[in-house]
OpenMM code with the backbone's topology and positions (N, CA, C; nanometers):
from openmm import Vec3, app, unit

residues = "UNK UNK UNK UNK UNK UNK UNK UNK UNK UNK UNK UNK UNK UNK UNK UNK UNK UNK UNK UNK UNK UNK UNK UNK UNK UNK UNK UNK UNK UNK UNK UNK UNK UNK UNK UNK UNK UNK UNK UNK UNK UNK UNK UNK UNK UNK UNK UNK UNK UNK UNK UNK UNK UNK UNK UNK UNK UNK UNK UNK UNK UNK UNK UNK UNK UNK UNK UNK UNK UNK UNK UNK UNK UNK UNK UNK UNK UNK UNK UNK UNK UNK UNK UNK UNK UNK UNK UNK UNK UNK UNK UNK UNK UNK UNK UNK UNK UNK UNK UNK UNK UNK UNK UNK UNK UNK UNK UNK UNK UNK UNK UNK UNK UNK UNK UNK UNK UNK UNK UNK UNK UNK UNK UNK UNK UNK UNK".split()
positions = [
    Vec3(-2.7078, 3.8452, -1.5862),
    Vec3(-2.8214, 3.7713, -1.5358),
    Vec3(-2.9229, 3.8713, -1.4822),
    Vec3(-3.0480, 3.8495, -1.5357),
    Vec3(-3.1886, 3.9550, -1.4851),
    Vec3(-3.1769, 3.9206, -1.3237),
    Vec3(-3.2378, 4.0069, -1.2498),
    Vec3(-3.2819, 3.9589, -1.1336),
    Vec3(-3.4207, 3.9489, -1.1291),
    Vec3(-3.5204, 3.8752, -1.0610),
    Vec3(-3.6123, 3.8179, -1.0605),
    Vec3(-3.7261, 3.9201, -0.9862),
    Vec3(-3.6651, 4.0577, -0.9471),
    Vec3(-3.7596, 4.1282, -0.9000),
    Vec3(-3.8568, 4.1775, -1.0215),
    Vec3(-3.9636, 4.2894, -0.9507),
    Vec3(-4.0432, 4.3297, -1.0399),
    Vec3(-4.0461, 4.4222, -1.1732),
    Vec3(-3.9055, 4.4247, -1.1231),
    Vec3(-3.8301, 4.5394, -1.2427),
    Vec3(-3.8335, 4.4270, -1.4389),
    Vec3(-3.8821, 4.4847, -1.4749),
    Vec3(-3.8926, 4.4014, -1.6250),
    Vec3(-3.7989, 4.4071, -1.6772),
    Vec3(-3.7742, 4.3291, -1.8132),
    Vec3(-3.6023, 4.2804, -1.8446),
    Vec3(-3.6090, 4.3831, -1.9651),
    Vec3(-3.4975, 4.4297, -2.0008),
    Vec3(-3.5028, 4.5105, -2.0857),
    Vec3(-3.4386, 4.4677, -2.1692),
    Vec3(-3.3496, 4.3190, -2.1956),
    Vec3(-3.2597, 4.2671, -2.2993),
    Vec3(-3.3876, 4.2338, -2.4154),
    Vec3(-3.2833, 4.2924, -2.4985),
    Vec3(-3.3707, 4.2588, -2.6693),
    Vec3(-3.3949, 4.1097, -2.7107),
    Vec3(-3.4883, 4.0329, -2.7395),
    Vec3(-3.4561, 3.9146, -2.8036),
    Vec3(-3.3169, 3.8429, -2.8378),
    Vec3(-3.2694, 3.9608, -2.9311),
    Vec3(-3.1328, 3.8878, -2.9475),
    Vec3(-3.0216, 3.8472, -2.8438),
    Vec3(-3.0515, 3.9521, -2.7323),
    Vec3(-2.9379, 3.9369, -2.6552),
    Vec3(-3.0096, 3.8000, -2.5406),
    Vec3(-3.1195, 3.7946, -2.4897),
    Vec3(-3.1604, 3.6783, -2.4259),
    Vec3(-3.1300, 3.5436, -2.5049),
    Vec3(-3.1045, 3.5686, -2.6757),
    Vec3(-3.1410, 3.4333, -2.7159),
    Vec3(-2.9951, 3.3778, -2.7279),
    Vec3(-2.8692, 3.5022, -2.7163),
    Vec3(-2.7078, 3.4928, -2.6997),
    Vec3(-2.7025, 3.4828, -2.5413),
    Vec3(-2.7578, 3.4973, -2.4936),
    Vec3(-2.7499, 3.4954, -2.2995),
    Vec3(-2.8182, 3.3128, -2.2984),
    Vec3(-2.9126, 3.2886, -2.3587),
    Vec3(-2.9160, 3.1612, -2.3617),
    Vec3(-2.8154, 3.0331, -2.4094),
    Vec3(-2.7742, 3.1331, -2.5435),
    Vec3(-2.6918, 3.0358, -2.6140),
    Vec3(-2.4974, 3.0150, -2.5073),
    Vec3(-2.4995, 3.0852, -2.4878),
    Vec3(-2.3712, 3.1214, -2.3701),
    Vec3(-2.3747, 2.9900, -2.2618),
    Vec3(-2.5272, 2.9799, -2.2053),
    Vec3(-2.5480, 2.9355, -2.0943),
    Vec3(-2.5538, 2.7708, -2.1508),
    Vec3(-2.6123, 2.7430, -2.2044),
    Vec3(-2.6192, 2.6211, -2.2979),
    Vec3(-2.4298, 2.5394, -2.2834),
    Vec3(-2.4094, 2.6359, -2.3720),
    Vec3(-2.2306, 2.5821, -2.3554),
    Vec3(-2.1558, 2.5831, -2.2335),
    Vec3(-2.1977, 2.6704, -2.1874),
    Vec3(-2.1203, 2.6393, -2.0263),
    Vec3(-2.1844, 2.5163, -2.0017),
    Vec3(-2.3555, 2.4943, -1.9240),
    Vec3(-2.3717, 2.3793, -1.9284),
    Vec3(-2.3758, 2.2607, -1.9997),
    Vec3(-2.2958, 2.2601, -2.1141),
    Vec3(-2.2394, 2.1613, -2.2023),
    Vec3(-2.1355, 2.1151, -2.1425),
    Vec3(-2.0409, 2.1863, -2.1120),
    Vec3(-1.9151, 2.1937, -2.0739),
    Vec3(-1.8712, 2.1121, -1.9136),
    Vec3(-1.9719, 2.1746, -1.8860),
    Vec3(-1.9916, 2.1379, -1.7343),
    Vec3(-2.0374, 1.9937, -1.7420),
    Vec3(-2.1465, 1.9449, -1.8049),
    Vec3(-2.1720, 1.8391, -1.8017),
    Vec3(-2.0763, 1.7469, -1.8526),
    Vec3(-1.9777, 1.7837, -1.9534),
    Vec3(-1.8714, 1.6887, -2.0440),
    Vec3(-1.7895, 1.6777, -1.9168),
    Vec3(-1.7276, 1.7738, -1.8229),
    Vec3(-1.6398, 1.7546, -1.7008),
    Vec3(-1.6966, 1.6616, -1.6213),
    Vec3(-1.8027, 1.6631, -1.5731),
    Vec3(-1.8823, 1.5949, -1.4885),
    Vec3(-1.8890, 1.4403, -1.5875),
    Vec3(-1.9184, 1.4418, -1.7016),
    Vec3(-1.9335, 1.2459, -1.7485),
    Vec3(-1.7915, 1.2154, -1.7147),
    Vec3(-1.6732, 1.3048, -1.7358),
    Vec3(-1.5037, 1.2292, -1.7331),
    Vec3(-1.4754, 1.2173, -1.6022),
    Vec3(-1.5217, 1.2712, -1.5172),
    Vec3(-1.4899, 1.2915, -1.3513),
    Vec3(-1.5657, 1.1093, -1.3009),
    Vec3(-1.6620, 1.1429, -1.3608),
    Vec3(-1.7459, 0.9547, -1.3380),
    Vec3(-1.7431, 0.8377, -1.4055),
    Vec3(-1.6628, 0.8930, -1.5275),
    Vec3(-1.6496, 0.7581, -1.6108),
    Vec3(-1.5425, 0.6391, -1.5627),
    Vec3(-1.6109, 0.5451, -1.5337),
    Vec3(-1.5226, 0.4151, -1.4811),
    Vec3(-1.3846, 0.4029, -1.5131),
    Vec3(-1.3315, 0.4213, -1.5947),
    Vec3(-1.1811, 0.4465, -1.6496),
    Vec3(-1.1291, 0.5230, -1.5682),
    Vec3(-1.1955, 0.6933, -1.5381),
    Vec3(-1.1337, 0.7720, -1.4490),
    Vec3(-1.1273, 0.7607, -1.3517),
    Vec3(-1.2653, 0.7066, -1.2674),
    Vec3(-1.2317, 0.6169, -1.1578),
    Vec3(-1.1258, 0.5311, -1.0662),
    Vec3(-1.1322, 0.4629, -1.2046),
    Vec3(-1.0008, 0.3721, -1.1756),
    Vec3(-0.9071, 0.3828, -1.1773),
    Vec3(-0.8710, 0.4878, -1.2668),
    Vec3(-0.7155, 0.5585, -1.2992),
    Vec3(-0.7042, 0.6293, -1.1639),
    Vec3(-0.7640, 0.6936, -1.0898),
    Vec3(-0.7583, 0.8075, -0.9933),
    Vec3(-0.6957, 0.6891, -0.9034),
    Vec3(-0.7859, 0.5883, -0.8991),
    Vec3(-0.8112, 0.5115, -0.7476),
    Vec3(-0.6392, 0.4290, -0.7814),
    Vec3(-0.6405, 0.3667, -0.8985),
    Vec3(-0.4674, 0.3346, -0.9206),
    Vec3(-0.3654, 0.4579, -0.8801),
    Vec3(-0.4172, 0.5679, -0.9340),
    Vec3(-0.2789, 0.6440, -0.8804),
    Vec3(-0.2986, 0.6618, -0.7338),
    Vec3(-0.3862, 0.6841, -0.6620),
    Vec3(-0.3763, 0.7162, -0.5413),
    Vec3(-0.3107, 0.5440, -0.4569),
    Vec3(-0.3187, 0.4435, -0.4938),
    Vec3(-0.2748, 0.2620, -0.4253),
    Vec3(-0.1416, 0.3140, -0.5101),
    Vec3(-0.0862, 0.3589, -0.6324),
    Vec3(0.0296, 0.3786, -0.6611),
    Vec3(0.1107, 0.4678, -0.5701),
    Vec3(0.0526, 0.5853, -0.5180),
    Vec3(0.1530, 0.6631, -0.4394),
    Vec3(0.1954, 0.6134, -0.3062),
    Vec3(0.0192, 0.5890, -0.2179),
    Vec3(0.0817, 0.5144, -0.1411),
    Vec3(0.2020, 0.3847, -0.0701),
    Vec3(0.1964, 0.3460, -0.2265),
    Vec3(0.2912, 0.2322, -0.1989),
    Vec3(0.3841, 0.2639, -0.2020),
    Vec3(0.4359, 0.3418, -0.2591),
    Vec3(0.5532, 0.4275, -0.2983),
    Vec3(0.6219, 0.4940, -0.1939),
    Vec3(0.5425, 0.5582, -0.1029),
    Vec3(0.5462, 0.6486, -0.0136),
    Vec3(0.5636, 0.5625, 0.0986),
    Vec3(0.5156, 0.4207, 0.1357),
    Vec3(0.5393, 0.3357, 0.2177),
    Vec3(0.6861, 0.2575, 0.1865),
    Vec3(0.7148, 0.1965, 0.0515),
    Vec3(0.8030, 0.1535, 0.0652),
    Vec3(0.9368, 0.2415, 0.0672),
    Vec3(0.9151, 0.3645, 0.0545),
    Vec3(1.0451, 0.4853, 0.0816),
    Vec3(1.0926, 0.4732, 0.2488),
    Vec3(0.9485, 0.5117, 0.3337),
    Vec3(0.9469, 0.4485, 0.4585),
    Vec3(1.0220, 0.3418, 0.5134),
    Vec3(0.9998, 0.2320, 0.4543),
    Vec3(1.0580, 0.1108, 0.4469),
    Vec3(1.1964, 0.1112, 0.4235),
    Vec3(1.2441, 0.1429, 0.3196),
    Vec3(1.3919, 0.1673, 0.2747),
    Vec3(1.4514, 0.2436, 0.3638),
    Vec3(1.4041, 0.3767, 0.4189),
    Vec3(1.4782, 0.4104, 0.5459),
    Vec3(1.5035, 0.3259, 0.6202),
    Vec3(1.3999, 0.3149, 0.7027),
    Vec3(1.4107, 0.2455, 0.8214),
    Vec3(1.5042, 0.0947, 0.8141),
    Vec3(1.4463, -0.0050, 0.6728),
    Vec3(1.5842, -0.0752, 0.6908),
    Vec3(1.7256, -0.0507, 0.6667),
    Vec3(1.7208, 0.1055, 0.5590),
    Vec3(1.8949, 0.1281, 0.6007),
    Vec3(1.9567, 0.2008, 0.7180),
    Vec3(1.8815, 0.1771, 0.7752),
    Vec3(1.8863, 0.2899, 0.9049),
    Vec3(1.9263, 0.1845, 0.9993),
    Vec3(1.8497, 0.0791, 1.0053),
    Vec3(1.9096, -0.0402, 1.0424),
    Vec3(2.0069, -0.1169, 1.0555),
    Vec3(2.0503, -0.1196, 0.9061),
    Vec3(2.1421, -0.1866, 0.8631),
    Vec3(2.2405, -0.1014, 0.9218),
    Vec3(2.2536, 0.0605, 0.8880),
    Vec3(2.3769, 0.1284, 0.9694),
    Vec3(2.4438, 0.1097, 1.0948),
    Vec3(2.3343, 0.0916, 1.1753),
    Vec3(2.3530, 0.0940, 1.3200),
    Vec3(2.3987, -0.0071, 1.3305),
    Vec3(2.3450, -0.1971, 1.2799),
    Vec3(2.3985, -0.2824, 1.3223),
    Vec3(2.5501, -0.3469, 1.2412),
    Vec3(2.5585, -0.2260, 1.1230),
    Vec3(2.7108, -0.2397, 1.0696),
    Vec3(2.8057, -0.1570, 1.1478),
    Vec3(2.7311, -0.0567, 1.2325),
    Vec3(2.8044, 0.0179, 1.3490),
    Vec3(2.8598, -0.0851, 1.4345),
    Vec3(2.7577, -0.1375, 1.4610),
    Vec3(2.8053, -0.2411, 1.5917),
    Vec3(2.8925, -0.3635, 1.5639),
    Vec3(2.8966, -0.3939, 1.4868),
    Vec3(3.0100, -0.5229, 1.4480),
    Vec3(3.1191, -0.4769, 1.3754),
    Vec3(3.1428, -0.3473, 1.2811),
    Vec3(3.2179, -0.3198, 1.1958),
    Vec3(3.3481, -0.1709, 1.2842),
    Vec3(3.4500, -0.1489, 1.3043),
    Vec3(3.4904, -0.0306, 1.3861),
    Vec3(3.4966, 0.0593, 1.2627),
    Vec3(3.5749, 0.1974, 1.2993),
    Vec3(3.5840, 0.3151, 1.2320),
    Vec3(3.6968, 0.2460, 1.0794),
    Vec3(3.7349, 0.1415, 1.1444),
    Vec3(3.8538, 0.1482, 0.9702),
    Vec3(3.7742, 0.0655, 0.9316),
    Vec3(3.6358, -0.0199, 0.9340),
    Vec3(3.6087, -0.1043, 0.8439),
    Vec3(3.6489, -0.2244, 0.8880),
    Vec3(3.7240, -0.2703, 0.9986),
    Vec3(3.7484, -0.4425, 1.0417),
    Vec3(3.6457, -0.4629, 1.0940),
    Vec3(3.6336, -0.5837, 1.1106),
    Vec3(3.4745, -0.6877, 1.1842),
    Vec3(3.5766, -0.6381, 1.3102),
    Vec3(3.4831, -0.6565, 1.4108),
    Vec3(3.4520, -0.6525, 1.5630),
    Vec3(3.4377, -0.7789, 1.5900),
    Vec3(3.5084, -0.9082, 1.6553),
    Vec3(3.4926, -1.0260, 1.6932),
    Vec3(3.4268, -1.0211, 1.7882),
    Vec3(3.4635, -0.9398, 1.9106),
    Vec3(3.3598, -0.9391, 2.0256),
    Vec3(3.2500, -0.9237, 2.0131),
    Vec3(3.2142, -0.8935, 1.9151),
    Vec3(3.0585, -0.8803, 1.8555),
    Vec3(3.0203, -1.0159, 1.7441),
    Vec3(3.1008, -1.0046, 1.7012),
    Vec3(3.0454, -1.0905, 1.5650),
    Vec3(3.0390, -1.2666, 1.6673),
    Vec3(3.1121, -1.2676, 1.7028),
    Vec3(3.1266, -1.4251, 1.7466),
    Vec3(2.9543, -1.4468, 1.8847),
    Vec3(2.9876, -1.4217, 1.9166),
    Vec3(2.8503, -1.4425, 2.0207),
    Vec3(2.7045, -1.4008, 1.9148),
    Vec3(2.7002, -1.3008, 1.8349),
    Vec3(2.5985, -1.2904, 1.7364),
    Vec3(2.6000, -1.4409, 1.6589),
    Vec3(2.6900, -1.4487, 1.6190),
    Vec3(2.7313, -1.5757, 1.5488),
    Vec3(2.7017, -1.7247, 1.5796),
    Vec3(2.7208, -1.7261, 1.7317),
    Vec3(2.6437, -1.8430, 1.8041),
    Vec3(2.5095, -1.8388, 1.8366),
    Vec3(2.4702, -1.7089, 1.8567),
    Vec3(2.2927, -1.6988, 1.8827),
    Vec3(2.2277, -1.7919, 1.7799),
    Vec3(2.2558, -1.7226, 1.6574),
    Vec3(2.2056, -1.7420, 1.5048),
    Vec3(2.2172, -1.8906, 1.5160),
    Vec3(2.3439, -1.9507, 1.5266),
    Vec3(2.3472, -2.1001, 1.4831),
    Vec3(2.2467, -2.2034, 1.5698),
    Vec3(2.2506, -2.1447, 1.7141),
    Vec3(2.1876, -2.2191, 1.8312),
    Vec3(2.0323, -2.1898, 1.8133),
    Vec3(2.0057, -2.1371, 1.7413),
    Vec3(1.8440, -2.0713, 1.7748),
    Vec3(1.8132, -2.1609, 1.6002),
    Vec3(1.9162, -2.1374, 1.5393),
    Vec3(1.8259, -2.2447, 1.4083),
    Vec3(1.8314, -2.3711, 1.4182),
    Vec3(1.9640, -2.4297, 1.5230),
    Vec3(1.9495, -2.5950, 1.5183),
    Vec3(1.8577, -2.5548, 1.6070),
    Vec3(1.8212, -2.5016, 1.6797),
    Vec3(1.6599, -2.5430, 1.8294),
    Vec3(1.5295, -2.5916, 1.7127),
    Vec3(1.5577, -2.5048, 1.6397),
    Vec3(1.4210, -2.4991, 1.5113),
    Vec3(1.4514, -2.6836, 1.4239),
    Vec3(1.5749, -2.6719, 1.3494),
    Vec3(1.5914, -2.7850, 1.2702),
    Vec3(1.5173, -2.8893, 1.3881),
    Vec3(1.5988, -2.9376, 1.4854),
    Vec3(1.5393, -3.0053, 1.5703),
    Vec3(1.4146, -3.0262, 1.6423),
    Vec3(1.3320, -2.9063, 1.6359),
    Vec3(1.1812, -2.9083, 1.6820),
    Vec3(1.1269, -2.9118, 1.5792),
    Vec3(1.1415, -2.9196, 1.4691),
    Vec3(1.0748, -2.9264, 1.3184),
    Vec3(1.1036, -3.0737, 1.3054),
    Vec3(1.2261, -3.1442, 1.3488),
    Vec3(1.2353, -3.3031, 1.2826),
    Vec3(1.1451, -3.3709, 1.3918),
    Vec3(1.1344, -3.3260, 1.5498),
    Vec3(0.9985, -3.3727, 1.6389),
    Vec3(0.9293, -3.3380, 1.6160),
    Vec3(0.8658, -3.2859, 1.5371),
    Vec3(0.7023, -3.2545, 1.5370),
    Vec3(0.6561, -3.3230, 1.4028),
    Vec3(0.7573, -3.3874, 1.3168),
    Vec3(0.7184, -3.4590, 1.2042),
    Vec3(0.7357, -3.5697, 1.2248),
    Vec3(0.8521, -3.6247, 1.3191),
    Vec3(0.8050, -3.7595, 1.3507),
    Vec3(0.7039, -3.7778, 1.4394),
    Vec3(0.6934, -3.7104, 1.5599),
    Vec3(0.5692, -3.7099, 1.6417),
    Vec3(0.4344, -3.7194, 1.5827),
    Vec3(0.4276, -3.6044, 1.4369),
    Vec3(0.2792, -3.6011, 1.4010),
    Vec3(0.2490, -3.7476, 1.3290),
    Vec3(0.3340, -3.8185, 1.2332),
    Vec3(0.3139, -3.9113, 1.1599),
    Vec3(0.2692, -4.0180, 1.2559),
    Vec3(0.3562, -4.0901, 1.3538),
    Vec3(0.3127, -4.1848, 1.4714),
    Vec3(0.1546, -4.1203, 1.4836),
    Vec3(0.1383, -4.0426, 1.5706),
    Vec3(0.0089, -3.9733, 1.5854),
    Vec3(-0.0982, -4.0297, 1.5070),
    Vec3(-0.0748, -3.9360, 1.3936),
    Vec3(-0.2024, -3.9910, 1.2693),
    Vec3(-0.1574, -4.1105, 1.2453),
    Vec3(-0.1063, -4.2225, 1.2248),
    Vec3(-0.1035, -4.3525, 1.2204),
    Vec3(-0.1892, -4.4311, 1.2741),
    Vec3(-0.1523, -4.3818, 1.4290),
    Vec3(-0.2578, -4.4974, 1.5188),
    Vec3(-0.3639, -4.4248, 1.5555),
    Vec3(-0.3908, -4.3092, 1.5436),
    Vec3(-0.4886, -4.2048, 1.5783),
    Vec3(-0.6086, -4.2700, 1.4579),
    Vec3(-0.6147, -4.3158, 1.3658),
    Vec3(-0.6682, -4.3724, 1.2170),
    Vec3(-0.6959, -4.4812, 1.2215),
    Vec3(-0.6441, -4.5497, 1.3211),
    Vec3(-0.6859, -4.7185, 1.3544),
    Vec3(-0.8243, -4.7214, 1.4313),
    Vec3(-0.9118, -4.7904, 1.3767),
    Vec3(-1.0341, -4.8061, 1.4655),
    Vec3(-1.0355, -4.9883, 1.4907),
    Vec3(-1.0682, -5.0188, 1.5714),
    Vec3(-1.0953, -5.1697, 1.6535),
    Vec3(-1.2474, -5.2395, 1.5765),
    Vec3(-1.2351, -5.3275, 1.5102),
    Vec3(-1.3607, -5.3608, 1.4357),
    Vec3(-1.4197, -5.4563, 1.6014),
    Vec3(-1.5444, -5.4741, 1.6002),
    Vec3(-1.6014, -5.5042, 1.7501),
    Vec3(-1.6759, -5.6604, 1.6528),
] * unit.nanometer
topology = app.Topology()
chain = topology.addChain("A")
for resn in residues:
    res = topology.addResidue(resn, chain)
    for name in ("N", "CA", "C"):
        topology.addAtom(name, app.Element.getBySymbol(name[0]), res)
């Protein structure tokens, strides 16, 4: 590349018009990188792989932590040979049952409650 001082160029025709032709293809080149870097396809491919890893990388996360879980609370009910732990399992065992009939039962009041409700709640008094 000339430098732009006052010093004059001394390349022959031919070699400016191969110093041109050089430069041409690079910026050919450059520009072909630059349309694939922006073309909507690549875009999208980039932006899919990057929502692909993340998810990936989250649900690995995930898989720990619930077998990590699962260990500890097969620790706690299960002993070193592998038998259930009753002192554990039985009171776990009643939580579970007592806490879903509370639900069955506040789910069958709130559906008979709501129906009465909107029934007469819908009645208007003609005057």
């Amino acid at each position: 590349m000339s430098d732009t001082s006052s010093t004059p160029d001394i390349r022959t025709p031919a070699q400016i018009e191969a110093d041109i032709k050089r430069r041409r293809e690079t910026l050919a080149e450059t520009l072909d990188e630059i349309g694939a870097r922006v073309h909507p396809k690549t875009i999208v491919g980039d932006a899919r792989a990057k929502v692909v890893s993340s998810i990936d990388h989250t649900l690995g996360r995930a898989y720990v932590g619930v077998n990590r879980a699962v260990s500890d609370v097969k620790g706690q009910l299960v002993n070193e040979e592998g038998a259930p732990r009753l002192e554990r399992i039985v009171p776990v065992a009643l939580v579970v049952v007592g806490v879903v009939g509370m639900l069955a039962v506040g789910s069958r009041r709130g559906a008979v409650g709501g129906s009465r409700r909107g029934s007469s709640g819908s009645r208007r008094r003609k005057r």
